[in-house]
C-alpha positions as CSV (number, residue, x, y, z in Angstrom):
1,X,-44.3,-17.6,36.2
2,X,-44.3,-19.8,33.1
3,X,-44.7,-16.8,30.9
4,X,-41.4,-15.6,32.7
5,X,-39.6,-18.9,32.2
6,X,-40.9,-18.8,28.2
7,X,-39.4,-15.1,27.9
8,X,-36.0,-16.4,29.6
9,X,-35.8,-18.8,27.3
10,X,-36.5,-16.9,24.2
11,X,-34.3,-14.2,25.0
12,X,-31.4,-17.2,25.6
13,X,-32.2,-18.4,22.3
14,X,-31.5,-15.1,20.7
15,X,-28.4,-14.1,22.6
16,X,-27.3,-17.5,21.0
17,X,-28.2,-16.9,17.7
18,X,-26.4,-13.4,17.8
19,X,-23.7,-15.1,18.8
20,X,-23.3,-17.5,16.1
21,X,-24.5,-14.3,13.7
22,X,-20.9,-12.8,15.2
23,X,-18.7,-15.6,14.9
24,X,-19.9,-16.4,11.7
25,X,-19.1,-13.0,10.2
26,X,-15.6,-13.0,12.0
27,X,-15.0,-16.7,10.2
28,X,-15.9,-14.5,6.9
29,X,-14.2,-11.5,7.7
30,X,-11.1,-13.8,7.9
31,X,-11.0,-15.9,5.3
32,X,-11.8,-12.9,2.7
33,X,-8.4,-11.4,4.5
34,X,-6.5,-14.7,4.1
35,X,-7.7,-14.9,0.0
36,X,-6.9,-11.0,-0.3
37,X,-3.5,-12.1,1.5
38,X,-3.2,-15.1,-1.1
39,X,-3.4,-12.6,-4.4
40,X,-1.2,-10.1,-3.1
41,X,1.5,-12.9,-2.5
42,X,0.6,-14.4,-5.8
43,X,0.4,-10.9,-7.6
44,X,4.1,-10.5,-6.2
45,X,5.7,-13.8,-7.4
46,X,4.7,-13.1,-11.2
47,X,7.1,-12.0,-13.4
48,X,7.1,-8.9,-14.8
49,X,6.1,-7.8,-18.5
50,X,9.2,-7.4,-20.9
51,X,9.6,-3.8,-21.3
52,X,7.2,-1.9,-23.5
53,X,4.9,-4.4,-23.3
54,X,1.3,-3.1,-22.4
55,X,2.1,0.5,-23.1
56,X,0.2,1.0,-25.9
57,X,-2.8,-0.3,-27.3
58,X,-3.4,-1.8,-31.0
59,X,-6.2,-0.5,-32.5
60,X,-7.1,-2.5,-36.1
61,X,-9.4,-0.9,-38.4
């Protein structure tokens, strides 16, 4: 019976840690979304390059 009661509580132990496994990747997950979201916006608001400007490449020899 006590080898029961120690297999219980294992098993409890890992159902725990695979939950916190899965909430910490969703707490990842969403913050790597919210900094993608955060350069997009940012990406959007700079101006843009007069034109010409990046077209062509100066090569010195």
């Amino acid at each position: 019976m006590i080898e029961l009661a120690t297999t219980v509580m294992a098993m409890k132990q890992y159902q725990t840690q695979s939950e916190l496994s899965v909430a910490f990747a969703r707490q990842n997950a969403d913050f790597q979304r919210q900094t993608v979201a955060a350069l997009i916006e940012t990406l959007k608001t700079t101006p843009s390059p007069p034109p010409g400007m990046g077209s062509a490449v100066d090569v010195k020899v």
